[in-house]
C-alpha positions as CSV (number, residue, x, y, z in Angstrom):
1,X,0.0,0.0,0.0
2,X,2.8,2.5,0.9
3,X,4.0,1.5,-2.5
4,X,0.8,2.8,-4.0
5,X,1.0,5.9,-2.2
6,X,4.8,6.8,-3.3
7,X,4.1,6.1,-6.9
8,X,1.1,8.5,-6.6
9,X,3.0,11.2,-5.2
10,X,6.0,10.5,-7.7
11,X,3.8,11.1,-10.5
12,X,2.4,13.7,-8.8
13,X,5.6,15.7,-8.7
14,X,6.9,14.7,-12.3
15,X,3.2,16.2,-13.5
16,X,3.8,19.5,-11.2
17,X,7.4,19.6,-13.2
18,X,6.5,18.7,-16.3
19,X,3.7,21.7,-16.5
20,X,5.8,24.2,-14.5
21,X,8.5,23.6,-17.8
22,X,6.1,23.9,-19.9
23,X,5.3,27.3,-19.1
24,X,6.2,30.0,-21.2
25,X,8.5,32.1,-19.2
26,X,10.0,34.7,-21.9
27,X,8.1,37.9,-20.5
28,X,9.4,37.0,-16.7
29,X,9.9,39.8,-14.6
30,X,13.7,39.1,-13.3
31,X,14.7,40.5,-9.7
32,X,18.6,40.0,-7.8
33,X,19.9,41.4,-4.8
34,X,19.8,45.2,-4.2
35,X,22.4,46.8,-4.6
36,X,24.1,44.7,-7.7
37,X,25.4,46.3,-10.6
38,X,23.8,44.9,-14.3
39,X,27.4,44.1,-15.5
40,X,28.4,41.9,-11.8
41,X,27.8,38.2,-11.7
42,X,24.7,37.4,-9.9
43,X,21.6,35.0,-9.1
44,X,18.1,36.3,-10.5
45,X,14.9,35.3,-9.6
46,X,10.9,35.3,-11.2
47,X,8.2,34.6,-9.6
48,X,5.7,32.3,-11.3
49,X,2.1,30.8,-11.7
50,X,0.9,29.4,-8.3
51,X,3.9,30.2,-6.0
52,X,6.7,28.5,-8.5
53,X,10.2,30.3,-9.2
54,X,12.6,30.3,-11.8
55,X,16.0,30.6,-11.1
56,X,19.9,31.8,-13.8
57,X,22.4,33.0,-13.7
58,X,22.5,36.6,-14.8
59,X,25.5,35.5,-17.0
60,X,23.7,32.6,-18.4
61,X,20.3,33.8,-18.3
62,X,19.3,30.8,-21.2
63,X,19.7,28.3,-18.7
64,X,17.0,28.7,-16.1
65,X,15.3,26.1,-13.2
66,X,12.2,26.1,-12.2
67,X,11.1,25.2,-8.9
68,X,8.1,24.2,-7.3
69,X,6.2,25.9,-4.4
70,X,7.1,23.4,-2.5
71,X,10.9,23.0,-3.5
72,X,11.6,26.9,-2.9
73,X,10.1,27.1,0.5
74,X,12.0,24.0,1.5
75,X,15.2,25.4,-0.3
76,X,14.5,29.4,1.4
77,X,13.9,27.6,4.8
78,X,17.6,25.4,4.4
79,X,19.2,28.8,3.3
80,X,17.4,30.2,6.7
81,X,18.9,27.5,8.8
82,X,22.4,27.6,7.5
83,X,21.9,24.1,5.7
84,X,24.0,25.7,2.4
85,X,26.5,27.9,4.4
86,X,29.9,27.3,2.9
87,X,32.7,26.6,4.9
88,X,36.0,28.8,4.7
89,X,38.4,27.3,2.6
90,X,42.2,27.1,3.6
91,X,44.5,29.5,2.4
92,X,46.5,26.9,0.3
93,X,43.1,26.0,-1.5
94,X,43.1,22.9,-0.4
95,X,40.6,20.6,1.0
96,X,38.5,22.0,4.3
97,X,39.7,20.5,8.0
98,X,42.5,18.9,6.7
């Protein structure tokens, strides 16, 4: 039965996916940081249809993801708890704690 229920939910998600790429995205409204200059490097964002966001690169700004409801509240709330903080590299470049 759980089976059931986690094949339901799989499809689920692939059909949430498969509509949110097939939206057409090309009069998006792009927002970054304030305070970054058009030429810097930097992450931009668009809001979408029924909570979604799309995500680039401002220097790649063809490739773009596209991310659920869902999938950015859990991604804003791991940024929130630290769960993507880098840690310092070493001077030498090397590998961390080593």
């Amino acid at each position: 039965m759980a089976d059931t229920k986690d094949e339901g939910i799989a499809a689920r998600k692939e059909r949430e996916k498969d509509e949110l790429y097939a939206l057409d995205i090309s009069d998006a409204e792009w927002h970054s940081a304030p305070g970054t200059e058009a030429q810097e490097e930097r992450v931009e964002i668009a809001y979408l249809p029924g909570g979604a966001v799309a995500m680039r690169s401002s220097l790649d700004p063809d490739t773009v993801l596209r991310y659920t409801e869902a999938e950015w509240n859990a991604f804003v709330l791991g940024a929130r708890d630290g769960e993507f903080d880098l840690e310092a590299a070493p001077p030498s470049g090397g590998p961390a704690g080593g």
